[in-house]
PAVO-741428 format. One record per residue (C-alpha): residue in three letters; x negated, y, z negated. Coordinates in pm, whole numbers, plus 50000, padded with zeros to 5 digits. Layout:
REM PAVO-741428
ALAXYZ/...
REM end
This chain:
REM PAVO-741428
UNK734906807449159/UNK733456772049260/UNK734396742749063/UNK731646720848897/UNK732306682948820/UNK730696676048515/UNK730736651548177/UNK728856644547859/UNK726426618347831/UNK723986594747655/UNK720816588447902/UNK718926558347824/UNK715546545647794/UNK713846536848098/UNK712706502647939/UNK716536495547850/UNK717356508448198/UNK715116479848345/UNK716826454348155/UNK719846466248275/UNK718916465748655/UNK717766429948595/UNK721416421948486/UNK722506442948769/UNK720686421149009/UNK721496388448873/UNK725106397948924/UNK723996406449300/UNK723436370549361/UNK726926365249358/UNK728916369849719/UNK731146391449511/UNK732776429049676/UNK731076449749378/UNK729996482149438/UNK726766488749202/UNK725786515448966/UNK722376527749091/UNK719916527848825/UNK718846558648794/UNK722996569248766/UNK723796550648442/UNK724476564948158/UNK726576562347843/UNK729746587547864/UNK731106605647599/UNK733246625847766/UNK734716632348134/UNK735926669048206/UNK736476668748556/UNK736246699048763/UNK735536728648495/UNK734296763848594/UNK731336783048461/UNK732986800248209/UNK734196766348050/UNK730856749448066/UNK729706779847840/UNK732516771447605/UNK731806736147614/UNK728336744047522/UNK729376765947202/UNK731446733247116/UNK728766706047164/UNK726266727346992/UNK728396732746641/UNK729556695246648/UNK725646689546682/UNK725376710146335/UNK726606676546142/UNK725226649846323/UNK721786634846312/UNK719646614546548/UNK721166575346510/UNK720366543246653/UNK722416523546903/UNK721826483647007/UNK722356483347350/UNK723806447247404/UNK727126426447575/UNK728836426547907/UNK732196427847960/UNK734896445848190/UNK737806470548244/UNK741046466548213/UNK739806429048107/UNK738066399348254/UNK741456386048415/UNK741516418248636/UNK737896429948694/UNK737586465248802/UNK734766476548647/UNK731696458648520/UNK729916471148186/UNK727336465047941/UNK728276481847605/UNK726746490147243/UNK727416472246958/UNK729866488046695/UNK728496523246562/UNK730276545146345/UNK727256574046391/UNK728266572146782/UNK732246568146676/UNK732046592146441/UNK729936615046731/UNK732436608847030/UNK735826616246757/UNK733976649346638/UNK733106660647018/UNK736906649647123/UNK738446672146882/UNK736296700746931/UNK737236693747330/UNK740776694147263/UNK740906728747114/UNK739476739847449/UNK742336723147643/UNK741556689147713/UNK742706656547644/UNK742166635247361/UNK740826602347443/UNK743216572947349/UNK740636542347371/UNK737146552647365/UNK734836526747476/UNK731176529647463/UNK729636514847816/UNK727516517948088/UNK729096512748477/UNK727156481948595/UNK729436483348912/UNK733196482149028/UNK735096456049157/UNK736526460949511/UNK738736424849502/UNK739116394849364/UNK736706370449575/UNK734716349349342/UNK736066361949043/UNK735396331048903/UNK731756336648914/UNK731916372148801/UNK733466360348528/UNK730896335448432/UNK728316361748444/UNK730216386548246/UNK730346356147992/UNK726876346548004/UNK725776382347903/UNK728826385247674/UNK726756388747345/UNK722986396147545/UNK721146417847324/UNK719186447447555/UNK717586466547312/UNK717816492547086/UNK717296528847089/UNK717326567646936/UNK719546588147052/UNK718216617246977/UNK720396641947272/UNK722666641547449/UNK723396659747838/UNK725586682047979/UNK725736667548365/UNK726906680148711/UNK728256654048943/UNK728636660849325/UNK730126632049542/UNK728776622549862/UNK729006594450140/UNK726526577849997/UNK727586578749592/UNK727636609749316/UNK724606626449271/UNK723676636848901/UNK722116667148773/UNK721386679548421/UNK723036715148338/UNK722116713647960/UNK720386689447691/UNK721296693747370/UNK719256680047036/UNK720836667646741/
REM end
């Protein structure tokens, strides 16, 4: 049976997504070794399962779909930069959402439900959205400055009314994502 590479996620608005990309791009005008997030690729995760088979993503389903029972539609505000493990050591680039215990509360009640079908609690769940990853260190400096100048940038905000089951296949080129299942709160 063939292994599918899959995860949980927020999608955003394509109006957010363009105020993204123009983040994205005034990071590109940096000489920095980032490798960038395309556009159409980002996305909010709320959970990672790796390589599951069908039978699990059924069971994931079930899950998702009686968490979904207790949670309604919420807002998020899209807004801040900052990176992973911290600004000192810049692996990955993100833009995040401002504290939200609907989306806390969302993420916790999905993570249990996970567990009980094997998986691994999260330890330190952090809302954000891959801008782009870090290859080295040269002009860290200057990544850094952007990271502060968007530090407390306010994107926008938006419903999040669903959330989506993905597939992710990696190529040469970069994953390619493809829905398996949208579910509605």
């Amino acid at each position: 049976m063939s292994k599918i590479r899959s995860f949980l996620a927020i999608e955003v608005e394509d109006v957010l997504l363009n105020k993204i990309y123009n983040i994205e791009k005034d990071f590109k005008n940096i000489d920095a070794n980032i490798k960038y997030v395309p556009t159409k690729n980002m996305h909010f995760t709320l959970k990672f399962f790796g390589n599951i088979n069908e039978e699990m993503i059924d069971k994931i389903s079930c899950s998702v779909e009686k968490v979904l029972e207790n949670h309604k539609p919420f807002e998020i505000d899209i807004s801040g930069s900052g990176a992973f493990p911290n600004e000192n050591r810049i692996k990955v680039i993100w833009v995040g959402i401002k504290n939200n215990s609907n989306l806390k509360s969302l993420q916790e009640d999905l993570d249990v439900s996970f567990n009980k079908l094997g998986f691994e609690l999260e330890r330190n769940y952090v809302s954000h959205l891959t801008i782009g990853r870090m290859k080295n260190a040269k002009n860290k400096n200057l990544v850094q400055d952007k990271i502060k100048k968007y530090h407390n940038y306010e994107i926008g905000k938006m419903t999040v009314s669903s959330i989506v089951l993905k597939k992710s296949t990696l190529t040469p080129k970069g994953p390619i994502y493809e829905n398996i299942k949208e579910f509605t709160l």
